[in-house]
N, C-alpha and C positions, 0 to 999 in steps of 0.2 A: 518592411513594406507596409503602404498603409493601410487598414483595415474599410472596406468599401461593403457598408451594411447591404444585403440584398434587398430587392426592390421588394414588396410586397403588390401583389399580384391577387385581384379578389374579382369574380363575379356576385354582384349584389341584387336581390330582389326586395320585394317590399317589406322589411322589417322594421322593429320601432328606432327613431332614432337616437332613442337613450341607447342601445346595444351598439348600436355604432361608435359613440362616444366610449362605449366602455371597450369595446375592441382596437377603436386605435390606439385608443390609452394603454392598453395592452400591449402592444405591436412598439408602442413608443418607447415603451419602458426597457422593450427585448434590446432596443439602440436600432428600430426600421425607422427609416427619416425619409423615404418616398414612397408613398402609394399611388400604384394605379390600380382605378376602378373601375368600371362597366357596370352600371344600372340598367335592371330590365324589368318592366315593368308590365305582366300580362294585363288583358283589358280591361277585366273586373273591378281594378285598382282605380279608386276615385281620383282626379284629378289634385284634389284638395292633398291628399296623401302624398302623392308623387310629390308635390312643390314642395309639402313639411320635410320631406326626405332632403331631395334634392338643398335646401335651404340649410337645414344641420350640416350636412357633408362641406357646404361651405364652410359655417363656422367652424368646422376643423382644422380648419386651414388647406383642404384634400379639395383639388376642382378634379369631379370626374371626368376621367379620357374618353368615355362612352356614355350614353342617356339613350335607351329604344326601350318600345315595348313592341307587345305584339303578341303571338303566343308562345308559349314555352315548352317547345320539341325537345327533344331528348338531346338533341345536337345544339343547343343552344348555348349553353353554358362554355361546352367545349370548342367551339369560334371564336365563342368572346374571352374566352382567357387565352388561348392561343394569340389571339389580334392583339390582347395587353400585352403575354408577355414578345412578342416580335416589337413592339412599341419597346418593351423596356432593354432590349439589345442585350449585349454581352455582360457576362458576369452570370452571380445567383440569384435568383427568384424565388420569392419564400411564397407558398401557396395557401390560401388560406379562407372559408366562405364565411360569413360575416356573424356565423354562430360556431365557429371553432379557434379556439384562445389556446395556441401553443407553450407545452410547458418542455423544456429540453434537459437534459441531465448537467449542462455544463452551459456557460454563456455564450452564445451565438456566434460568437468572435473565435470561439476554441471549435464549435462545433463545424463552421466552415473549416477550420485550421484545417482540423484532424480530417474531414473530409479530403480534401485537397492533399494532406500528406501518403493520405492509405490510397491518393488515384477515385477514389468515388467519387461521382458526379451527380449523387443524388444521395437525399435523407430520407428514413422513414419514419412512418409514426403510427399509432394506433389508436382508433377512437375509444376515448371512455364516455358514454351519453351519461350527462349530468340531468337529474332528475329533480323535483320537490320531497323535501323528508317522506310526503304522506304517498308519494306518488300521482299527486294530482297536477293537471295539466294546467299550472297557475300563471295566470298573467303577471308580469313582471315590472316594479317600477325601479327605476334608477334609488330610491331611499335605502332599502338594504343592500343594496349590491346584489352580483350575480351568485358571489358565494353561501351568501345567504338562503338567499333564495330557492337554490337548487345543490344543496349540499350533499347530496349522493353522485356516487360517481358507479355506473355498471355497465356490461357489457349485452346492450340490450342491440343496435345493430347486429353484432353477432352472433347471439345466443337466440334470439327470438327471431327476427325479423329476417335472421338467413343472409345478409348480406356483408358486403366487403368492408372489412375496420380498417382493413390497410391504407396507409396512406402516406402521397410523395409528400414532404412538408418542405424541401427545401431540392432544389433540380437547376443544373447550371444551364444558364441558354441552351445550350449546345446539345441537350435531352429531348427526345421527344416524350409528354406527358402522356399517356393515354385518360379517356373518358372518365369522370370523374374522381381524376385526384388519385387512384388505389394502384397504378403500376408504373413501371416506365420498363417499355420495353426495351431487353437487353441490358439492363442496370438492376443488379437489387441492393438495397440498402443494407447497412450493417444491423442484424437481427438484434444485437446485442449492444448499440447505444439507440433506440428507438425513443421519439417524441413521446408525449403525452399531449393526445390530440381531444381536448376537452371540449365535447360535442352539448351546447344549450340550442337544440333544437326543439326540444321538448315543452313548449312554454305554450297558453293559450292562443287559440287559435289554429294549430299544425292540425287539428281531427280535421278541422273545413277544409283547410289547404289539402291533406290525402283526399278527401272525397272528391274534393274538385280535381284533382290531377286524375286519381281515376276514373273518372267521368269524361276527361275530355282527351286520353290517350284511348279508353273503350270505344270511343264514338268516333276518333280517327280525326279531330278539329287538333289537336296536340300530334307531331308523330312519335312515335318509339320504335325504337330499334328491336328492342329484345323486351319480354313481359316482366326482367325483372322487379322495375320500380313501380311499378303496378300489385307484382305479389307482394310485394315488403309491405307496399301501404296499405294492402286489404290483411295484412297479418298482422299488422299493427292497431286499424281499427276493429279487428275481429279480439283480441285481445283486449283493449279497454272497454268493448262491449261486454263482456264477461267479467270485466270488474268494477262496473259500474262508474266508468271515461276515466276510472285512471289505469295509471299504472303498476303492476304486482311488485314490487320494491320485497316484499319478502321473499317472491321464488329465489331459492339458491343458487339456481342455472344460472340468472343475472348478475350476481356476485359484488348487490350493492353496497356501498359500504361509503362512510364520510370522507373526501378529497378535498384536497386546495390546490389553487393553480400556482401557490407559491411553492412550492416543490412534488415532485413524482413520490405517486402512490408509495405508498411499503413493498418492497418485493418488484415494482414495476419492471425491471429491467430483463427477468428472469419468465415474468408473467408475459410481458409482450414479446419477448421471442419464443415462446411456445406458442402464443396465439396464430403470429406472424408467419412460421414455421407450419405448421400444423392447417391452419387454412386452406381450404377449395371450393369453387361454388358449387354448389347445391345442383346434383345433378340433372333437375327438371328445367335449369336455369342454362342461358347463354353461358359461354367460357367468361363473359368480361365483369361478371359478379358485380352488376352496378349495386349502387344503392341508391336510398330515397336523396332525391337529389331538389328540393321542389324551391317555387319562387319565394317562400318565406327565410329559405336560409342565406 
């Protein structure tokens, strides 16, 4: 039978679009040859920005299936990736936000296999937040690359910020996704071939983006469901307040250490199903253990 690469499936907000370039270059390489996209652009975002975006995305050859802005409600994301993947119909859906570059233990073509062979209908994966050696929050140009750039790889959603690493990376139509990416109800993925879900969220800029998100989900102009992505982000910048805007790269709870996207950690396979395993939300917190979910990623 012939091998029918899954669609990729992405909600996108205002990032540079050198990372664009370098994630579909990523996505292209796995053997993904269609994306659909949804651009959402809250108001703050200068016009000038939106067209630079919108104008790379061309030259990738990727015309987006969606362009709105507006504001960015909790329920936002999860519409518009829902609308892409009903737009992308039957088959797999590779899920993925425009700051996480999937690493898989085998090539994509074996990983649906084996799906499909064991009856599962979904993959999972686990975030590693890619950081700066110093742990500072460095703006990033396309010259050294991403690897470069943020060569540490640790478990700072998790360990710090209290929220869900989990994540679907690959779900057949036929699945319903739940709220950002971390479950599918009724389906769980095999603990034991889990993604390497390589999270460059951390780059200049994301401290404005939390402030702004918590300021406008506090003040009820954004809605939220539950106060999780609101405490992640005041945990995160209460955290770089105390080490002066970056971030602690030596705490050992983080468990930073040098990664590449060209193959899984040392030990990964072992380490993220105990992660994966072992996981609950924070009991001050909704059952749905969001996490920071915001318009830069």
């Amino acid at each position: 039978m012939t091998f029918i690469p899954p669609t990729l499936v992405a909600v996108i907000g205002p990032v540079e679009p050198a990372l664009l370039a370098a994630w579909s270059a990523h996505y292209r390489l796995l053997g993904i040859e269609r994306f659909l996209l949804a651009f959402h652009f809250p108001d703050h975002v200068p016009d000038a920005q939106r067209h630079q975006l919108l104008a790379a995305v061309h030259d990738l050859g990727i015309v987006p299936a969606q362009v709105s802005s507006g504001p960015w409600h909790e329920h936002t994301n999860t519409e518009l990736r829902d609308a892409l993947r009903e737009k992308a119909g039957d088959g797999w859906h590779l899920i993925a936000d425009a700051d996480e570059f999937h690493t898989y233990p085998v090539p994509l073509t074996d990983v649906v296999a084996q799906s499909e062979d064991s009856g599962r209908r979904v993959v999972g994966g686990l975030m590693l937040d890619r950081v700066a050696a110093d742990g500072s929050l460095a703006p990033w140009r396309p010259g050294p690359g991403l690897e470069l750039a943020f060569p540490l790889g640790g478990h700072l959603t998790h360990r710090l910020l209290l929220g869900d690493p989990r994540k679907i990376v690959l779900a057949h139509s036929s699945v319903t996704v739940a709220s950002g990416n971390h479950r599918a109800p009724g389906h769980r993925p095999d603990p034991d071939t889990l993604a390497c879900v390589h999270h460059f969220k951390w780059r200049a800029g994301v401290l404005d983006d939390l402030r702004r998100r918590v300021e406008h989900f506090s003040s009820g102009s954004w809605t939220e469901h539950t106060p999780a992505v609101r405490s992640e982000a005041s945990r995160l910048l209460e955290h770089t307040d105390r080490h002066s805007g970056r971030i602690d790269v030596s705490d050992p709870r983080l468990a930073f250490r040098r990664v590449t996207l060209g193959c899984l950690p040392d030990g990964w396979a072992a380490e993220a199903a105990r992660i994966t395993t072992a996981w609950h939300p924070p009991s001050s917190q909704s059952q749905s253990g969001s996490t920071i979910s915001s318009p830069s990623s």
